[in-house]
C-alpha positions as CSV (number, residue, x, y, z in Angstrom):
1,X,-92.1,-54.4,38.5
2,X,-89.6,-55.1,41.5
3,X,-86.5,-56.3,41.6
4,X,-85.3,-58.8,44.7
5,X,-81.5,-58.3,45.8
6,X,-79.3,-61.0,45.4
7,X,-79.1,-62.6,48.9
8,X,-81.3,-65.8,48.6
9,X,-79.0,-68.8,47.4
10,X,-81.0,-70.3,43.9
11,X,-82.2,-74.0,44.5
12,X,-84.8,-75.8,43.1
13,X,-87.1,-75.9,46.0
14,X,-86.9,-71.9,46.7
15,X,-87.7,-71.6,43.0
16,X,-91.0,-73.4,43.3
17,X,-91.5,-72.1,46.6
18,X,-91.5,-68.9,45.2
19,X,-95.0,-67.0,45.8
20,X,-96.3,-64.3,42.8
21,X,-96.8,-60.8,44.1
22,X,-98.7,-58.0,42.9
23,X,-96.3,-56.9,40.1
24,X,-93.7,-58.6,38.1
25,X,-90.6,-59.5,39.9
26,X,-86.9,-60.1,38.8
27,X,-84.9,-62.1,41.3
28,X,-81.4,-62.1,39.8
29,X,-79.1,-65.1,40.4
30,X,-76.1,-64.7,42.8
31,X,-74.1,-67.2,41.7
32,X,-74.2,-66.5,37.8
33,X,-73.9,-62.7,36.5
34,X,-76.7,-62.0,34.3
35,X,-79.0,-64.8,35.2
36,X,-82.7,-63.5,36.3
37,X,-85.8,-65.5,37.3
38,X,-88.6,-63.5,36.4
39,X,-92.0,-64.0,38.8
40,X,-95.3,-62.6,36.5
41,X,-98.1,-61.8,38.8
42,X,-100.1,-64.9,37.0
43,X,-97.7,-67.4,39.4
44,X,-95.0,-67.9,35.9
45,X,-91.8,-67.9,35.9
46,X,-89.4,-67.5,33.5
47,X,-85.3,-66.9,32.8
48,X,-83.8,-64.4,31.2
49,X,-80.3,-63.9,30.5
50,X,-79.4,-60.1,30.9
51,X,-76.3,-58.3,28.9
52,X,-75.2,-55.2,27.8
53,X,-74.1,-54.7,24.4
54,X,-72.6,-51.8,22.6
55,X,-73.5,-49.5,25.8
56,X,-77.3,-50.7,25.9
57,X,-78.9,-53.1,28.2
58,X,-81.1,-55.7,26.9
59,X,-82.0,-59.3,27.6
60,X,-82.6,-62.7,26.5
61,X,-85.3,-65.1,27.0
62,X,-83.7,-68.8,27.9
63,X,-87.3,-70.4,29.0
64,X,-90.1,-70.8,31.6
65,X,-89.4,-72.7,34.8
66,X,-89.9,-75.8,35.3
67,X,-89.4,-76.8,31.4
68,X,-86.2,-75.3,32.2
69,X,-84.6,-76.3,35.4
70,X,-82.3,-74.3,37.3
71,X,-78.9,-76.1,36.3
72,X,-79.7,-75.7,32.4
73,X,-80.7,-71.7,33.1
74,X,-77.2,-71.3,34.7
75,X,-75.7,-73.6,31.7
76,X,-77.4,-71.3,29.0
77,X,-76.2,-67.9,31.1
78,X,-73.1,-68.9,31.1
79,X,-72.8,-70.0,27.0
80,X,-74.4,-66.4,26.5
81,X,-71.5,-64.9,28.5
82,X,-68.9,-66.6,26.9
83,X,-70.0,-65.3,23.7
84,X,-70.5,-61.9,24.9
85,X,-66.6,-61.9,26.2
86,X,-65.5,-63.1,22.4
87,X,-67.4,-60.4,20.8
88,X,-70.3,-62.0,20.1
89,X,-73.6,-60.5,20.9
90,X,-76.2,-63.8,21.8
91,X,-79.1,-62.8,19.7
92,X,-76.7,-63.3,16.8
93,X,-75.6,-66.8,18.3
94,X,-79.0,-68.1,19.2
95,X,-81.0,-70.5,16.6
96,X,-83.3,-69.0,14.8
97,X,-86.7,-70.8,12.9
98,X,-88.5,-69.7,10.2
99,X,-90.1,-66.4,10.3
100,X,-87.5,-64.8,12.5
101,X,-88.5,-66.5,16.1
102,X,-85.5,-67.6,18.3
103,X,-85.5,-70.7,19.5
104,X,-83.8,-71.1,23.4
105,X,-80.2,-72.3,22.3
106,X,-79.1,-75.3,25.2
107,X,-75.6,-76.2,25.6
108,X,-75.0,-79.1,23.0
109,X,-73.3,-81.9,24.7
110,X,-74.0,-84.7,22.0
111,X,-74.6,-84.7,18.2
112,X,-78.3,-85.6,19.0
113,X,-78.8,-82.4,21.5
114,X,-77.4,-80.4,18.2
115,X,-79.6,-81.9,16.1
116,X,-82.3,-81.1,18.3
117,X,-81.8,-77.2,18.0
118,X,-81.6,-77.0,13.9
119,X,-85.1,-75.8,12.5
120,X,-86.8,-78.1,9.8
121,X,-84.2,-80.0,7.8
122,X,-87.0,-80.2,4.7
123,X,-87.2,-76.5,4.4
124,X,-83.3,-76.2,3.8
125,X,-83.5,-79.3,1.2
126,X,-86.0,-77.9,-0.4
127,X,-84.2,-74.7,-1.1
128,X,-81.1,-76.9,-2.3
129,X,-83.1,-78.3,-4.9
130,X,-84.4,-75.3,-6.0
131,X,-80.2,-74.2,-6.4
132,X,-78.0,-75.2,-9.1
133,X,-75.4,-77.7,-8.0
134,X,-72.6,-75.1,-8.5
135,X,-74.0,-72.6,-5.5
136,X,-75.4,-72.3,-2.8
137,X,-78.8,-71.4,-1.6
138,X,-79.2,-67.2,-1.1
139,X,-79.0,-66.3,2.5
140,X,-82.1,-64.5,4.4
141,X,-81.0,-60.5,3.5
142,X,-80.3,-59.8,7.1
143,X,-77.7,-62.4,7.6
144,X,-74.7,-61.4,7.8
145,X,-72.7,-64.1,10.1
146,X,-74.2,-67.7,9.2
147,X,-72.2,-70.9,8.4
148,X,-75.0,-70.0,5.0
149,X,-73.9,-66.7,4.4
150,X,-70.0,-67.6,4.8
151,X,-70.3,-70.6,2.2
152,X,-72.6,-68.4,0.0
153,X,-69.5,-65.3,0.0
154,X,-67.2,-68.3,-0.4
155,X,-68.7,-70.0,-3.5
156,X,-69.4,-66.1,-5.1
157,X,-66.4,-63.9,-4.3
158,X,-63.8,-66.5,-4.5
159,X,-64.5,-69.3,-6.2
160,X,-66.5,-67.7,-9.1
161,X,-64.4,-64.8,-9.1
162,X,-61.5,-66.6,-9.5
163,X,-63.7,-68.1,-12.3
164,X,-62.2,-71.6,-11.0
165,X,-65.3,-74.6,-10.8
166,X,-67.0,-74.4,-7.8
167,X,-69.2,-77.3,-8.5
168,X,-67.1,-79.9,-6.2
169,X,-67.1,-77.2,-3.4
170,X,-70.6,-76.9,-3.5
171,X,-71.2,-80.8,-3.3
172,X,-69.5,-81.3,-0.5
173,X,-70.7,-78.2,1.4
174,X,-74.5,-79.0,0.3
175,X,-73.5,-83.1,1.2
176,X,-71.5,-82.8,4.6
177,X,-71.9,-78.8,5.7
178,X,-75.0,-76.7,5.1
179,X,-77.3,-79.4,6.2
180,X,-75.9,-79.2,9.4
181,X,-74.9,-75.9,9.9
182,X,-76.5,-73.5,7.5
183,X,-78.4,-71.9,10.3
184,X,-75.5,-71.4,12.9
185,X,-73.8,-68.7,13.4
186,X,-70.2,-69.6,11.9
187,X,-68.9,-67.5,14.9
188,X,-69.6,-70.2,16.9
189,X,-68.3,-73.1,15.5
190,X,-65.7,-75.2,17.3
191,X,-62.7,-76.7,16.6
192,X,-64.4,-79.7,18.2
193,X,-67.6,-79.4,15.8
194,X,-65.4,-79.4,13.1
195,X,-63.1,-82.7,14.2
196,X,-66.9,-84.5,15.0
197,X,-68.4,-83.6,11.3
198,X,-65.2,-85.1,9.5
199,X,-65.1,-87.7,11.7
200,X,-68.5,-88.9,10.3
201,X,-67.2,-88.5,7.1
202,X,-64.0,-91.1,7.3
203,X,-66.3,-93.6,9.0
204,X,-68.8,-93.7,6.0
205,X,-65.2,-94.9,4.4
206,X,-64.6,-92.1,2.4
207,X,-60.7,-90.8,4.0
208,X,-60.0,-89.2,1.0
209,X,-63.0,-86.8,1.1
210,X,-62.5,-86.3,4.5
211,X,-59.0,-84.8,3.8
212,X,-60.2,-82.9,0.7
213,X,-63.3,-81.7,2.9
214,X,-61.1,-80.2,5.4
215,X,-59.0,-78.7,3.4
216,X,-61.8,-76.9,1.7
217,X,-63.9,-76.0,5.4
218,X,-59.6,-74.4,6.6
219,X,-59.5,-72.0,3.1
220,X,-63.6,-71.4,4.0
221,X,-62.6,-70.1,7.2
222,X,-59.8,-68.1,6.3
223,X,-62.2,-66.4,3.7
224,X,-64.1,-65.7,6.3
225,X,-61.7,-64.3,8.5
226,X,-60.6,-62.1,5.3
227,X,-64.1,-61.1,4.7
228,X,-63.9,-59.7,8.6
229,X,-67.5,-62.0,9.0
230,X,-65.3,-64.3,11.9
231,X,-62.1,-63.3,14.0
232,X,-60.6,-67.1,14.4
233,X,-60.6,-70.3,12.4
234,X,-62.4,-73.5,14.2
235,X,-60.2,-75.7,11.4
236,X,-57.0,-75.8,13.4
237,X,-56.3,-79.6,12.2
238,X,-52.4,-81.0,13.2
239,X,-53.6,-84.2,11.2
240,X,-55.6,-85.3,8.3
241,X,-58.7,-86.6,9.3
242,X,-58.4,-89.3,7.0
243,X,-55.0,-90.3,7.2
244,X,-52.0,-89.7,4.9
245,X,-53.7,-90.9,1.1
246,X,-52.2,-94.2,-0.9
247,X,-51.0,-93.3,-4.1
248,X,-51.5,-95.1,-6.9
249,X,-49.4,-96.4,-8.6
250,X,-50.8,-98.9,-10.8
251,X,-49.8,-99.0,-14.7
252,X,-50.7,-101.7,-16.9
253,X,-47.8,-103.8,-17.9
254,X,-46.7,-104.4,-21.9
255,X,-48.7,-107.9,-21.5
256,X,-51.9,-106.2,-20.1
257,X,-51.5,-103.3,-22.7
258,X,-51.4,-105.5,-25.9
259,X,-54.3,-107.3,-24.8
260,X,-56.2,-103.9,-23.8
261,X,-55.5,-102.8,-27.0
262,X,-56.1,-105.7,-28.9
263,X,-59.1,-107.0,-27.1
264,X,-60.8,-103.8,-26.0
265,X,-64.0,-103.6,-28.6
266,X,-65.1,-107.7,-27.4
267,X,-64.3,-106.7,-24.0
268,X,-66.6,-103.4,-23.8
269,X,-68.3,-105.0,-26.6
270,X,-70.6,-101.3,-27.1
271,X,-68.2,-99.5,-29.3
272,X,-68.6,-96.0,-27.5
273,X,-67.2,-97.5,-24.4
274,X,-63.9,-98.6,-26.3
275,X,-63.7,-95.7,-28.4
276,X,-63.6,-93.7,-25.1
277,X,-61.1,-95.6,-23.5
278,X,-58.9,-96.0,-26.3
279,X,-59.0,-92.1,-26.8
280,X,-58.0,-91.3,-23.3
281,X,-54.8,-93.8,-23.3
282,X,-53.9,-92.1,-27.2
283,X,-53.9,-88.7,-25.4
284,X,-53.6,-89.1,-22.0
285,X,-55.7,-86.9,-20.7
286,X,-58.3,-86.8,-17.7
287,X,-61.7,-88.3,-18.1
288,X,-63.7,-85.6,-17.2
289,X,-62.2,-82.9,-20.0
290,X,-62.9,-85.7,-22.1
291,X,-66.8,-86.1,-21.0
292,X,-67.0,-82.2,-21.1
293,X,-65.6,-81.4,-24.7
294,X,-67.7,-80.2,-27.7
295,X,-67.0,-81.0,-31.1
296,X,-65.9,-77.3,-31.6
297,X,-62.7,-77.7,-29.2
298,X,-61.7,-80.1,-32.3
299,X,-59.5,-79.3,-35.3
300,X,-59.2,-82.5,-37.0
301,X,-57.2,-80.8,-40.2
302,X,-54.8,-79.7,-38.1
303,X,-54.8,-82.3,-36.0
304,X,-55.6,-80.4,-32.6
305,X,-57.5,-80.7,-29.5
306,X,-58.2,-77.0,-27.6
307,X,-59.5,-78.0,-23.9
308,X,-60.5,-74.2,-22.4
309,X,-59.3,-73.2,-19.1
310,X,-62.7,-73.8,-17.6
311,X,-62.2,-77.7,-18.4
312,X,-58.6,-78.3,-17.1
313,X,-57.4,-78.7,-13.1
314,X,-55.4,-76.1,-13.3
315,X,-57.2,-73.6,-15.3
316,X,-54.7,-72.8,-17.9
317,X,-55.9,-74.0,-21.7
318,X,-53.9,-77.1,-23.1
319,X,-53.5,-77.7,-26.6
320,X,-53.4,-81.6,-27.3
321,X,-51.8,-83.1,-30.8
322,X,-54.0,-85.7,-31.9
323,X,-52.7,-88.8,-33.4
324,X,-54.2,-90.4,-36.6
325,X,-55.5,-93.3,-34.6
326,X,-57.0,-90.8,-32.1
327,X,-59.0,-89.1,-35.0
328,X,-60.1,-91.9,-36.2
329,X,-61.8,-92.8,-32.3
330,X,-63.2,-89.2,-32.3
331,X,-64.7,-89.6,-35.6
332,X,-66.3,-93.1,-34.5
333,X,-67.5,-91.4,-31.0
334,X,-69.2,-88.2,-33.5
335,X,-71.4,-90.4,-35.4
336,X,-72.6,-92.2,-32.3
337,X,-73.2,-88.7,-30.4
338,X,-76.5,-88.3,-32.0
339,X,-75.8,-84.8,-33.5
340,X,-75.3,-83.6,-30.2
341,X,-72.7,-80.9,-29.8
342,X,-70.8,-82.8,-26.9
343,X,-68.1,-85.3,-27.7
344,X,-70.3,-87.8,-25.0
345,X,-73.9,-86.5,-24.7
346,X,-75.6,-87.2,-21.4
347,X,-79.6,-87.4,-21.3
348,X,-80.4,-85.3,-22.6
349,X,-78.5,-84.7,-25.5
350,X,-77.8,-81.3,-25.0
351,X,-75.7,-81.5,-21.8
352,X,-72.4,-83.4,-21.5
353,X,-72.1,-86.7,-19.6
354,X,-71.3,-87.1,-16.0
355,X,-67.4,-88.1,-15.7
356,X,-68.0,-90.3,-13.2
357,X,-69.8,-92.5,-15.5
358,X,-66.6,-93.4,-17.3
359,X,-65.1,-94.3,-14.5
360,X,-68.4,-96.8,-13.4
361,X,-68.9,-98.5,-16.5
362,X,-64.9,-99.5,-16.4
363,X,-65.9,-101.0,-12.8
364,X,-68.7,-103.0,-14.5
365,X,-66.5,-104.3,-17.0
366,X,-63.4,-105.6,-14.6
367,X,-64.9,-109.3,-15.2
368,X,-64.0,-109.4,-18.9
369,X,-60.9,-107.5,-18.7
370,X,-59.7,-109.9,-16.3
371,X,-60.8,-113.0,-18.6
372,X,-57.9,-111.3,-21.0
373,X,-55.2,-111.1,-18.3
374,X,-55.7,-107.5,-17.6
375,X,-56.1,-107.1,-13.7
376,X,-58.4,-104.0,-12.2
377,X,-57.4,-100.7,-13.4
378,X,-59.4,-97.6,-13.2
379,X,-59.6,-94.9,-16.7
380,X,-56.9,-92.7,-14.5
381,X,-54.6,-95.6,-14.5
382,X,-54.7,-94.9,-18.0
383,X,-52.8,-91.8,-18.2
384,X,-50.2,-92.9,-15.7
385,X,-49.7,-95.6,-17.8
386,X,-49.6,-93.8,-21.0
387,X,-46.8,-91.4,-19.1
388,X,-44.6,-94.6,-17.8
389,X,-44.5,-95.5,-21.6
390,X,-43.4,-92.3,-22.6
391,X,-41.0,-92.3,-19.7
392,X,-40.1,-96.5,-21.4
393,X,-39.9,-94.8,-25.0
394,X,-37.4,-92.2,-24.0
395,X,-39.4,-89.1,-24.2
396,X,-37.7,-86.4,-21.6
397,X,-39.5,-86.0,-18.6
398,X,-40.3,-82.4,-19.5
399,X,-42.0,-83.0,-22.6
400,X,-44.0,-85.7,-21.1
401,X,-45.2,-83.7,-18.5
402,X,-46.5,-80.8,-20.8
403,X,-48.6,-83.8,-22.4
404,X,-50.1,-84.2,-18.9
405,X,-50.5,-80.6,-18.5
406,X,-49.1,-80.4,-15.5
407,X,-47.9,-77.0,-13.8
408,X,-44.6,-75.8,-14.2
409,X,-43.0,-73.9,-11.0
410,X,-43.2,-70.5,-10.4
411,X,-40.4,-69.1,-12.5
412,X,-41.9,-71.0,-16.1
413,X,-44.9,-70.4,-15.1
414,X,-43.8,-66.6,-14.9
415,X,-41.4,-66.2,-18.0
416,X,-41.6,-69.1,-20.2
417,X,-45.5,-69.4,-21.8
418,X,-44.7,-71.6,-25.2
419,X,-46.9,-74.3,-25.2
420,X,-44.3,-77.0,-26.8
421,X,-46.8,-78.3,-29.3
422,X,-44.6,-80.1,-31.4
423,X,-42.8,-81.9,-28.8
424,X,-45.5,-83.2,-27.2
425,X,-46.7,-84.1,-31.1
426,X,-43.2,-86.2,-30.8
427,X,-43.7,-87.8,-27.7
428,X,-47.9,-89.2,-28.5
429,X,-47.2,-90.3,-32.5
430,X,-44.2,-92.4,-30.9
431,X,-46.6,-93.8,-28.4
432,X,-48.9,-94.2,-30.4
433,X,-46.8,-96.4,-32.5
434,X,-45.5,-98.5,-29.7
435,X,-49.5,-99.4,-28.9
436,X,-50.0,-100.4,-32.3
437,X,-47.0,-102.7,-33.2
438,X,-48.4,-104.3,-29.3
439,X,-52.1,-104.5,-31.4
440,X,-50.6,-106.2,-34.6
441,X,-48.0,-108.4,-33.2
């Protein structure tokens, strides 16, 4: 094999010009380092992209010529070198299919030139299904630098370690992340990627997850950086993609709340449905540690609900008082729950119900609650309302909020650990007075 000098300027027509010889030949590039066209005896022609890394020369193929035209060879040179002069070594950067080829990575200008390079979307959704919802898919054992392998250390060593519920992370990483990304190398995504991937998010009209998604993607990152798999964040967001969020602040008024609950088993007219909602205004608690409680978190003889750690938002167990009234819902809900040990049995019976479902059959039943004056509301209106009337009823702001479970700061959290059962006793029998002189007057 020969090599040419650098002295003949590259164009198109001296490249096709070009006349094999009796051996290989390497003409290198003058006007990008590292570019080569290589000439086989046979008349072919080919590019390679040559490097050193770690002291040893090696090279890269980027294509045969014509497929590949001389601007996209110089293009694909200069990507290699740019990841060479962050540290990156390109056989790590370049796309790779299924059984361990490489695949010529080309500059990606557009979303459709990136979607171009990824291997076979129904091999990766494949392996999804085949994962439960709260992980990841397993990584291939020799990667080690993947947007795959980050999210996989992620969900394991800091999610589950933490022993916090990684189940929402992982939905939105297998919705909006892996099947875009799972085979790059997270070394080279941008900040730009990042900005266009949300971006598609807020326009499907979902801000909210948008923000929530890129917060999760900027703590990802800075595991990774931690876990010494990436040197720099690509989340470097001034702005939330989805714009500053509208709280809520809707809270049924004393009208809407006597007829609510007065007229709550003709409105739902299924008695689960009211017993549910009538249960979650009584103790004011969130939907979902409603749908995931089992009968054993419940002492009715000493009137006490135990939610675990696992089920609360801030991972810290919550003892609730239960009211008489509230009993007697529970005790309603138990006979309809099929001897199932969960307080709302999904299908099948064994496994609790999805939370969300709560929260749709409340948006099916808007029409009837609005026949009795009661305007839209969703079941988390319910517990600011229930605090609003604790906050009416003259209940200290303290105590209310332990009802609510709701963090201290740092110095309670730190020194003062008495769960202030009897006050928040206090604070739900007087509410749930108040609702029931609304229901007989």
């Amino acid at each position: 094999m020969s090599t040419e000098p650098r002295s003949r300027k590259f164009t198109s027509t001296y490249i096709s010009a070009l006349k094999p010889g009796r051996t290989m030949c390497d003409i290198s590039d003058p006007a990008v380092p590292g570019l080569v066209l290589r000439v086989a005896s046979s008349g072919s022609k080919a590019w390679l992209f040559r490097f050193k890394w770690e002291g040893t020369g090696t090279r890269i193929a980027l294509g045969k010529f014509p497929a590949v035209g001389l601007a996209e060879a110089r293009q694909l040179a200069v990507k290699n070198r740019e990841w060479l002069d962050r540290g990156i070594d390109p056989r790590r950067a370049v796309d790779r299919l299924g059984g361990g080829k490489r695949e010529i990575r080309r500059p990606a200008a557009t979303n459709a030139s990136r979607n171009a390079e990824q291997p076979d979307p129904n091999d990766f959704a494949t392996r999804l299904a085949a994962t439960p919802k709260d992980s990841v898919p397993l990584p291939d054992p020799s990667d080690n630098s993947s947007v795959l392998f980050v999210a996989y250390e992620y969900i394991e060593k800091w999610f589950k370690a933490q022993r916090k519920n990684s189940k929402e992370a992982c939905r939105m990483l297998r919705v909006d992340v892996l099947p875009k990304w799972y085979w790059r190398d997270a070394r080279t995504i941008t900040s730009r990627e990042v900005i266009e991937l949300l971006d598609t998010v807020v326009k499907r009209g979902a801000p909210v997850m948008a923000n929530n998604l890129a917060q999760l993607l900027g703590h990802m990152f800075r595991f990774a950086i931690h876990r010494a798999i990436v040197a720099n964040s690509p989340v470097q967001l001034l702005y939330r993609p989805g714009g500053k969020p509208r709280r809520r602040k809707r809270v049924l008024s004393e009208d809407e709340l006597q007829s609510f609950v007065t007229n709550l088993p003709a409105i739902c007219r299924k008695g689960k449905r009211a017993h549910v909602l009538m249960i979650l205004l009584l103790t004011m608690q969130r939907r979902g540690e409603l749908a995931l409680a089992q009968w054993d978190e419940f002492d009715f003889a000493r009137k006490r609900w135990t939610i675990p750690a696992a089920h609360t938002k801030n991972r810290r167990e919550h003892a609730v008082p239960l009211t008489d009234w509230a009993i007697e819902e529970l005790k309603a809900l138990k006979k309809l729950a099929r001897g199932s040990r969960f307080v709302l049995p999904g299908k099948p019976v064994n496994r609790p119900a999805n939370p969300k479902l709560i929260t749709r059959g409340v948006q099916r039943l808007l029409p009837r609650f609005l026949s009795h004056q009661i305007e839209a509301f969703t079941p988390h209106d319910l517990r600011r309302t229930g605090r609003t009337t604790l906050g009416r009823l003259g209940i200290t702001p303290f105590a209310a909020e332990r009802v609510l479970n709701h963090s201290k700061d740092v110095l309670q959290e730190t020194y003062d650990l008495w769960d202030y059962f009897d006050e928040k006793r206090d604070a739900l029998e007087r509410l749930e007075k108040y609702l029931w002189a609304l229901r007989i007057a």
